[in-house]
PADODO-116259 format. One record per residue (C-alpha): y, x, z. Coordinates in steps of 0.02 Angstrom, whole numbers, plus 50000, padded with zeros to 5 digits. Layout:
N
{rolo {Y; X; Z}}
...
END
This chain:
404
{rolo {54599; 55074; 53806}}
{rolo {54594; 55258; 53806}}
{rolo {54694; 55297; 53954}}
{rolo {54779; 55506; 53989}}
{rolo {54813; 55501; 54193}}
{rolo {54899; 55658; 54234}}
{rolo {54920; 55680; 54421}}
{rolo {55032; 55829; 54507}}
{rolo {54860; 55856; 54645}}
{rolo {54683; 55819; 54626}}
{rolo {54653; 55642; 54657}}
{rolo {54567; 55624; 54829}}
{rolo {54554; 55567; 55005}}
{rolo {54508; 55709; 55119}}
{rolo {54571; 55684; 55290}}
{rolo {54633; 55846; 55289}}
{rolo {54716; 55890; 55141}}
{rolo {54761; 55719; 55047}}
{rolo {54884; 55637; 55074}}
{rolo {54992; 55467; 55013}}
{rolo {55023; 55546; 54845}}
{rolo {54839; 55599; 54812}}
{rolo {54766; 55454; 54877}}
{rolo {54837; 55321; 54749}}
{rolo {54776; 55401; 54590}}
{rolo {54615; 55425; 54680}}
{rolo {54601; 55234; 54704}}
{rolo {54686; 55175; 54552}}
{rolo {54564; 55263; 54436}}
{rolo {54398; 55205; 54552}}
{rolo {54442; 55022; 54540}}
{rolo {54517; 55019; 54333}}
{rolo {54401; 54915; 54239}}
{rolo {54249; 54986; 54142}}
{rolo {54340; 54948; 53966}}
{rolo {54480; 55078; 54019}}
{rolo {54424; 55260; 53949}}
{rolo {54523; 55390; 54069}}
{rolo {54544; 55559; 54037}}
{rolo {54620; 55638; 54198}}
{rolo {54727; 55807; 54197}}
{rolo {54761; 55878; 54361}}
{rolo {54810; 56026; 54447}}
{rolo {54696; 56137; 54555}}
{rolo {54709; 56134; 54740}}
{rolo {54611; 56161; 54884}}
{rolo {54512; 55987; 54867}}
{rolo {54391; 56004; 54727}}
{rolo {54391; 55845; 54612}}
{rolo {54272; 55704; 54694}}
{rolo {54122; 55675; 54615}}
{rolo {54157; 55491; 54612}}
{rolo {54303; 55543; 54509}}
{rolo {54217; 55647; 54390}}
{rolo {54096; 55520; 54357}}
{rolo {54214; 55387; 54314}}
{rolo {54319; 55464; 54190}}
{rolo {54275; 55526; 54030}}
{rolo {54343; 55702; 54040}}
{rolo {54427; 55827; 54183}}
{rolo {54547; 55927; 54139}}
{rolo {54597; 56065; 54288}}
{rolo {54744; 56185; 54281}}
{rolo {54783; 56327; 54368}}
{rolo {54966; 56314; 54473}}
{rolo {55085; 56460; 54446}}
{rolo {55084; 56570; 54602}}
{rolo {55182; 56510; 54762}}
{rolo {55305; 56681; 54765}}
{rolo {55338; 56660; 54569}}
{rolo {55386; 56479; 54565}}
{rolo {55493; 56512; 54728}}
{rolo {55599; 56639; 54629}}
{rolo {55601; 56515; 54467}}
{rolo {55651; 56361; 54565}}
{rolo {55801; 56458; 54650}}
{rolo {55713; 56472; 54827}}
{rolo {55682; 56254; 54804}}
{rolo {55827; 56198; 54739}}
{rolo {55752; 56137; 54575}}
{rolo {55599; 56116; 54625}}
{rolo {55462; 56220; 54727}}
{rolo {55305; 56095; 54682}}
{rolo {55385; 56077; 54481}}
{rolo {55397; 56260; 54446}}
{rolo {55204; 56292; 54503}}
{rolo {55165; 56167; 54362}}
{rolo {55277; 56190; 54258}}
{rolo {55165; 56315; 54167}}
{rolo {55150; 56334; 53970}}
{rolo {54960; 56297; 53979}}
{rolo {55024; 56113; 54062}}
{rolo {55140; 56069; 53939}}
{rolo {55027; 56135; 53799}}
{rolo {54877; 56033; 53894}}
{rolo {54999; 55855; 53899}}
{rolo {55066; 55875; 53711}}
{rolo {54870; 55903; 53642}}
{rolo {54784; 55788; 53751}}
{rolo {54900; 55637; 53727}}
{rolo {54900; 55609; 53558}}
{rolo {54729; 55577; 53564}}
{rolo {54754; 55424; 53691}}
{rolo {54844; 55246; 53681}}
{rolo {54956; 55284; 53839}}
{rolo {54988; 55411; 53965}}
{rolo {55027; 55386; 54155}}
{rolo {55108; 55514; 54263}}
{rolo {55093; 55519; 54431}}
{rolo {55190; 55602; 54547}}
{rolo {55367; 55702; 54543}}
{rolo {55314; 55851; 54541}}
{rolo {55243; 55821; 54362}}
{rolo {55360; 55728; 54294}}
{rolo {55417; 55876; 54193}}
{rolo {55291; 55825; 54091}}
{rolo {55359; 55683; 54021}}
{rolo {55456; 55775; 53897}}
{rolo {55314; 55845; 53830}}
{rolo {55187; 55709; 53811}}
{rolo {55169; 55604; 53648}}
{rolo {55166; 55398; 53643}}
{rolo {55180; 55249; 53752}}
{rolo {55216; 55327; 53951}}
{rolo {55215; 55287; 54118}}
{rolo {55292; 55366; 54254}}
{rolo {55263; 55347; 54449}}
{rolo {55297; 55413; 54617}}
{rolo {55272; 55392; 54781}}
{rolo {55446; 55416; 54812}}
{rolo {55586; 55468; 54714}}
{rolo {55621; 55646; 54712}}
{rolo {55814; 55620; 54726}}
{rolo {55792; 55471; 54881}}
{rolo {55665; 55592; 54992}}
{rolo {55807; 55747; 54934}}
{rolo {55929; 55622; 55019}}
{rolo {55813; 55583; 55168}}
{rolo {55795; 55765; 55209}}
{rolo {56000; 55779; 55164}}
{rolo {56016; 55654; 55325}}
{rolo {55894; 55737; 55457}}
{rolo {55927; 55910; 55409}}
{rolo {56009; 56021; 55542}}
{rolo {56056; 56164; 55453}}
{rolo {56086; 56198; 55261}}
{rolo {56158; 56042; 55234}}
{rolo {56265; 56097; 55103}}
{rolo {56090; 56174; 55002}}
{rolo {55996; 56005; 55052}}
{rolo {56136; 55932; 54963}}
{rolo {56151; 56024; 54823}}
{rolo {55935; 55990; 54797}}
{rolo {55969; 55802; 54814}}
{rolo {56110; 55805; 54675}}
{rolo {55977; 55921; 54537}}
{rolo {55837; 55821; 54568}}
{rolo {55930; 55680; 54516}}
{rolo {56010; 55749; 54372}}
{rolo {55838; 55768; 54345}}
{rolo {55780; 55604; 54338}}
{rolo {55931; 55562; 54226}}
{rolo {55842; 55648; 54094}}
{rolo {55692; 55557; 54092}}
{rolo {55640; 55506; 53921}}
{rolo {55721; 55330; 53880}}
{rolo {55534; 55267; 53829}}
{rolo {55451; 55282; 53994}}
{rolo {55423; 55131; 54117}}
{rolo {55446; 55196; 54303}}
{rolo {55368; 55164; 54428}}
{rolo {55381; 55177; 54619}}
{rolo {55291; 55113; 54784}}
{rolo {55421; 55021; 54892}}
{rolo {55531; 54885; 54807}}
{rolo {55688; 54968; 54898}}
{rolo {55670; 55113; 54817}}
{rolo {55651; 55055; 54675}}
{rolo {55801; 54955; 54675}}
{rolo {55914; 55100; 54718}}
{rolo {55842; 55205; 54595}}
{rolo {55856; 55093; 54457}}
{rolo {56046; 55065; 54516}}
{rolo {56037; 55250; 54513}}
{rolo {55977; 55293; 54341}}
{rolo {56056; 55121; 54254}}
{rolo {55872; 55073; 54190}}
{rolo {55733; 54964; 54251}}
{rolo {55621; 55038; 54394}}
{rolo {55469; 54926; 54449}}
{rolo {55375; 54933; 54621}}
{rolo {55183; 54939; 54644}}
{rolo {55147; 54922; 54826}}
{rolo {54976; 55002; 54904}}
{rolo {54832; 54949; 54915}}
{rolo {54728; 54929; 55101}}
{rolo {54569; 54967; 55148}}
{rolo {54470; 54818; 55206}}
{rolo {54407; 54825; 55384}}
{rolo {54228; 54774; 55445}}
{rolo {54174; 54698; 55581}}
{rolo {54268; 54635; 55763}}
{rolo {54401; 54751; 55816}}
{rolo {54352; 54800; 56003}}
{rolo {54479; 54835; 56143}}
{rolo {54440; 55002; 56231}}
{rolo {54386; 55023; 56415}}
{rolo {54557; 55063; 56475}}
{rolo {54747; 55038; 56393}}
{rolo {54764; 55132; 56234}}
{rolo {54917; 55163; 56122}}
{rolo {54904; 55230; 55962}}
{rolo {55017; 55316; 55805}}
{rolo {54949; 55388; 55686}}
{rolo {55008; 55464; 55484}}
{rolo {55031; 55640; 55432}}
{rolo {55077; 55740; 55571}}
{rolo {55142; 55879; 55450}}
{rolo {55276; 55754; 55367}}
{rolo {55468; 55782; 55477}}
{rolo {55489; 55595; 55487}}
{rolo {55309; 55559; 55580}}
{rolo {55332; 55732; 55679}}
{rolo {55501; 55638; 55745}}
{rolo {55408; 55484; 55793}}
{rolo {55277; 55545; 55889}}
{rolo {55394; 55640; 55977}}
{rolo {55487; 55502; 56030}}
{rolo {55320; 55412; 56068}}
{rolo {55268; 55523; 56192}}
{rolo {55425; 55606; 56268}}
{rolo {55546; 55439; 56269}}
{rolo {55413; 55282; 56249}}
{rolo {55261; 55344; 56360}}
{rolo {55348; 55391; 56513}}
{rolo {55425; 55200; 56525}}
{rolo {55237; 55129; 56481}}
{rolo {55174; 55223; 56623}}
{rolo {55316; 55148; 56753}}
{rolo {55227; 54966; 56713}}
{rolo {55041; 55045; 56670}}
{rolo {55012; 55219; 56738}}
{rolo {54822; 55234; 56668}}
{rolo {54873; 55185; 56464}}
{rolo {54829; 55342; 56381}}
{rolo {54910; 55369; 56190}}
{rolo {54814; 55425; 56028}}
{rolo {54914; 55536; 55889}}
{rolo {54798; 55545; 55751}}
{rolo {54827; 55605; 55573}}
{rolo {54809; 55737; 55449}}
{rolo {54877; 55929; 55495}}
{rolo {54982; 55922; 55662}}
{rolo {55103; 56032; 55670}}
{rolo {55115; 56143; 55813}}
{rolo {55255; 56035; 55886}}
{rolo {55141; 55887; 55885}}
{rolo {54996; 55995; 55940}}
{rolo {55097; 56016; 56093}}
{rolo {55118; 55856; 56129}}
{rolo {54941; 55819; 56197}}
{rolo {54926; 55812; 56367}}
{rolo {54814; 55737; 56514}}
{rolo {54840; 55555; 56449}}
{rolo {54910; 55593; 56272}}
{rolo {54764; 55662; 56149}}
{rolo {54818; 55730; 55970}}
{rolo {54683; 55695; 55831}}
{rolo {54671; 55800; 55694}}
{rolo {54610; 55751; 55524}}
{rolo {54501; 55609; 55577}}
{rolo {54391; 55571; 55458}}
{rolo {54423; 55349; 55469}}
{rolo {54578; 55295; 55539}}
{rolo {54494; 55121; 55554}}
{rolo {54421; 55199; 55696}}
{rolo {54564; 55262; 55789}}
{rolo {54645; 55067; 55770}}
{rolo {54473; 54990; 55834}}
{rolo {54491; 55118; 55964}}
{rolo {54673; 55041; 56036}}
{rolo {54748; 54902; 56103}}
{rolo {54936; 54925; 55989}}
{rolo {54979; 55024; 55880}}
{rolo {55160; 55086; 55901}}
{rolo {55286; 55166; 55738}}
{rolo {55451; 55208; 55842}}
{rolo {55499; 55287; 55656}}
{rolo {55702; 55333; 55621}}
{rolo {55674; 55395; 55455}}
{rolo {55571; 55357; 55312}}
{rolo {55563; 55297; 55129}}
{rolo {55435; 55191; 55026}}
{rolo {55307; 55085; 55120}}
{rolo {55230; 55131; 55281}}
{rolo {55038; 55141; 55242}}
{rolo {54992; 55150; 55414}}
{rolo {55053; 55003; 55463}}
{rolo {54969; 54913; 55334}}
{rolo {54798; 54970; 55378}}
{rolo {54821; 54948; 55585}}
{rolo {54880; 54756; 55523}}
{rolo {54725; 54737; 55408}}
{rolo {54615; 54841; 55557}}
{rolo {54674; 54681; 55664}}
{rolo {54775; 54798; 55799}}
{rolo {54948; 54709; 55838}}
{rolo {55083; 54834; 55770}}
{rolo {55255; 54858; 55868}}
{rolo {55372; 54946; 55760}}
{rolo {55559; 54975; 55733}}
{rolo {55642; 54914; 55563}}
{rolo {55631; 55085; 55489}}
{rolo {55429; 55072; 55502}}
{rolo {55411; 54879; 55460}}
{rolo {55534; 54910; 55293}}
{rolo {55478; 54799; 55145}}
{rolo {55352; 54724; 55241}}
{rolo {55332; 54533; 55247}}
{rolo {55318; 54432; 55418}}
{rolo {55168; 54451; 55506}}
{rolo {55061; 54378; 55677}}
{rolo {55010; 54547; 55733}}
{rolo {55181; 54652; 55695}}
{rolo {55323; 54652; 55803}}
{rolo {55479; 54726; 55751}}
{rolo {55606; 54811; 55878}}
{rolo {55774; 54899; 55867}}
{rolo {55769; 54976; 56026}}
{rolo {55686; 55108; 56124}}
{rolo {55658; 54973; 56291}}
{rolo {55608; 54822; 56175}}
{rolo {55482; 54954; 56115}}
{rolo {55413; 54978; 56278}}
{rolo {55430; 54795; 56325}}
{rolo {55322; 54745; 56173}}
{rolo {55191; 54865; 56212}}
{rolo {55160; 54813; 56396}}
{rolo {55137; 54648; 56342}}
{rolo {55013; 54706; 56234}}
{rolo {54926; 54816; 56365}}
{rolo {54919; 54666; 56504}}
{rolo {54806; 54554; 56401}}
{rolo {54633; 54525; 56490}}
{rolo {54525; 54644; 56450}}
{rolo {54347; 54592; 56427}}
{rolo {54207; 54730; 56455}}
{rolo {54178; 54783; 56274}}
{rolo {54217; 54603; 56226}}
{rolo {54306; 54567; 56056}}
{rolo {54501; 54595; 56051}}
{rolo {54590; 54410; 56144}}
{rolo {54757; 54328; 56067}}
{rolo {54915; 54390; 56107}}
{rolo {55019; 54302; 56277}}
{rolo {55097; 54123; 56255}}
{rolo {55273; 54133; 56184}}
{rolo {55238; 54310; 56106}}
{rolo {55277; 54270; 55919}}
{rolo {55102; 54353; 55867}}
{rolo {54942; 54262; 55829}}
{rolo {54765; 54322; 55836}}
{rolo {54683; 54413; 55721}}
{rolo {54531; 54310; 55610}}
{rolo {54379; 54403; 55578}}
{rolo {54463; 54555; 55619}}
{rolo {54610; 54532; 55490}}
{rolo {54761; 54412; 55516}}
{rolo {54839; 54393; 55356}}
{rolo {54757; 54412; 55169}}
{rolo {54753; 54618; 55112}}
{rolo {54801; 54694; 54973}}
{rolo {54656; 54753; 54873}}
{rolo {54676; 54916; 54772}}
{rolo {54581; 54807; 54647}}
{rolo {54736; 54721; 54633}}
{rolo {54851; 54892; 54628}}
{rolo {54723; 54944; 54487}}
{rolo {54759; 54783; 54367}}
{rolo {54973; 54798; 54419}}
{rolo {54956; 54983; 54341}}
{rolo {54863; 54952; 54202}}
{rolo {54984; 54787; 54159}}
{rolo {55118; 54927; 54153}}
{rolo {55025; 55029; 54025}}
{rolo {54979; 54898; 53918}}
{rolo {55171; 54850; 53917}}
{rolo {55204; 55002; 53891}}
{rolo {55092; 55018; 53712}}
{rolo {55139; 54859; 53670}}
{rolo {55329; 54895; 53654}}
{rolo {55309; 55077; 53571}}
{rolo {55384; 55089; 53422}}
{rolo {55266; 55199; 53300}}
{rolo {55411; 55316; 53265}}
{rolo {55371; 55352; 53456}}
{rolo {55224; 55421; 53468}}
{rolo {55232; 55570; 53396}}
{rolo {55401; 55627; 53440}}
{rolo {55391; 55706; 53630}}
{rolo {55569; 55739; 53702}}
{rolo {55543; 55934; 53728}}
{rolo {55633; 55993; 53878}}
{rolo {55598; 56124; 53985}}
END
């Protein structure tokens, strides 16, 4: 299968500058089988396409984004779209119209290239991380001021997404989402969870109590929950354990998490493996109130073999399991995270099972339930664009819905 992948950001995983987004057409394309012939078209950034990248696909096709000030003015200071209007350039929709009628399928990735869609030719896929009209709503709900603009962005981005070509099988990451955007739109939206990195080797507790978040640190929901880590959480911890220090790790802090380090709270910045930061901790803790899709981090701290205590809002969509314990309230928080922190601690011995009576098991070989392979993810994508040739009428493919 000859395969166009058109992705809003250069596939990647720097620990600086990727993020969720970049990160899944970075592994989706590494772990497609060899019989899949993909011809990537991307958007420049500051993270230069990996070399594993290059090598696997057949072709690389880089654009230039419109500049910042320009697309401000043409997306009516963000309202329709900040990230669209720097792509939305006529060398992109030139680039998807050319380059896709010389493929069997395409598959967008991303909302910010979306737009695309309209000008692409034959069987199409379309995904993202989140819908652009359920973030719009999540910022809508924790905005402070402009709520009335916030609004108004929610409501165009999904007139947006209205418009999508009827052809196109979407696509999102959390199986919530995608049932309200399907209610939303009044047509079938399917969910493709994550995929987890697989962690080596015994998980070891650290020489004294350590608690741990981490995510993007430049992302208003985990800006929130750090905050509330470390100015409502912490200071009840260190009532029942006054020497537990706390980790914030994750790409791009902003200043006001940068100011929450202190002398038993340390801030990481773009660390290069999170697995080390969870085999660094004794819990990992996601006090999150907001949030939409599927909280990667707590995937990997479960797969890392670090018991996770969470509220519902960081657990959502995620199945039952030993290490994760889920909490509505600020003191069952705490409570759950002493109990974590009073387990005998061994001298750089392996991580012990969690207290009689706690609801959690131990991890196995470092992992206490099966994980999710991006292997997997891979063959659940390509399934959708195989559908997707397979029921495209020939009249189809070479009759893009032009749209602006």
């Amino acid at each position: 299968m000859k395969l166009l992948y058109v992705t809003e950001s250069v596939p990647n995983r720097d620990p600086e500058l990727g993020d969720g987004s970049s990160m899944i057409p970075y592994e989706v394309i590494l772990h497609l089988p060899a019989d899949v012939a993909v011809t990537l078209l991307t958007f420049s950034g500051p993270v230069p396409v990996p070399a594993d990248i290059r090598n696997r696909c057949e072709a690389v096709y880089e654009l230039a984004p419109r500049e910042e000030l320009s697309a401000f003015v043409r997306s009516l200071g963000g309202l329709t779209g900040l990230g669209k209007q720097r792509r939305a350039t006529p060398s992109a929709r030139a680039a998807a119209a050319r380059l896709s009628a010389g493929q069997d399928a395409t598959l967008i990735h991303g909302p910010h290239a979306l737009f695309l869609s309209h000008h692409v030719t034959g069987p199409l896929v379309l995904q993202t991380v989140d819908p652009w009209s359920i973030r719009a709503g999540m910022d809508t709900a924790i905005a402070r001021t402009f709520r009335a603009a916030y609004r108004l962005r929610e409501d165009l981005a999904a007139r947006a997404e209205r418009q999508l070509p009827p052809r196109a099988r979407l696509l999102t990451v959390g199986a919530q989402d995608a049932a309200a955007w399907s209610a939303r739109l009044g047509r079938p939206v399917r969910s493709i969870a994550n995929g987890t990195e697989v962690a080596t080797g015994p998980r070891r507790r650290p020489d004294v109590p350590v608690v741990c978040f981490a995510g993007s640190l430049n992302y208003a929901p985990n800006v929130d929950s750090a905050t509330v880590l470390v100015e409502k959480i912490a200071p009840q911890v260190w009532q029942e354990v006054p020497d537990a220090r706390f980790v914030i790790a994750g790409r791009r802090p902003t200043p006001a998490v940068q100011a929450l380090a202190g002398p038993q709270v340390d801030v990481l910045a773009n660390v290069p493996s999170i697995l080390d930061v969870f085999h660094g901790a004794d819990v990992a803790v996601f006090p999150d109130e907001h949030g939409v899709g599927i909280r990667n981090s707590v995937l990997e701290a479960l797969a890392a073999g670090l018991p996770v205590v969470a509220t519902p809002v960081a657990a959502r969509e995620l199945p039952a399991h030993p290490l994760l314990a889920v909490e509505g309230s600020t003191e069952a928080l705490v409570r759950r995270v002493v109990e974590q922190l009073a387990l005998p601690r061994a001298a750089h011995g392996p991580q012990q099972g969690p207290p009689e009576g706690s609801g959690q098991g131990a991890p196995q070989g470092g992992n206490a339930a099966p994980v999710r392979t991006w292997d997997a993810v891979a063959e659940e994508y390509l399934a959708e664009v195989r559908a997707a040739a397979a029921s495209s009428p020939a009249g189809e493919l070479s009759q893009p819905n032009r749209q602006p």
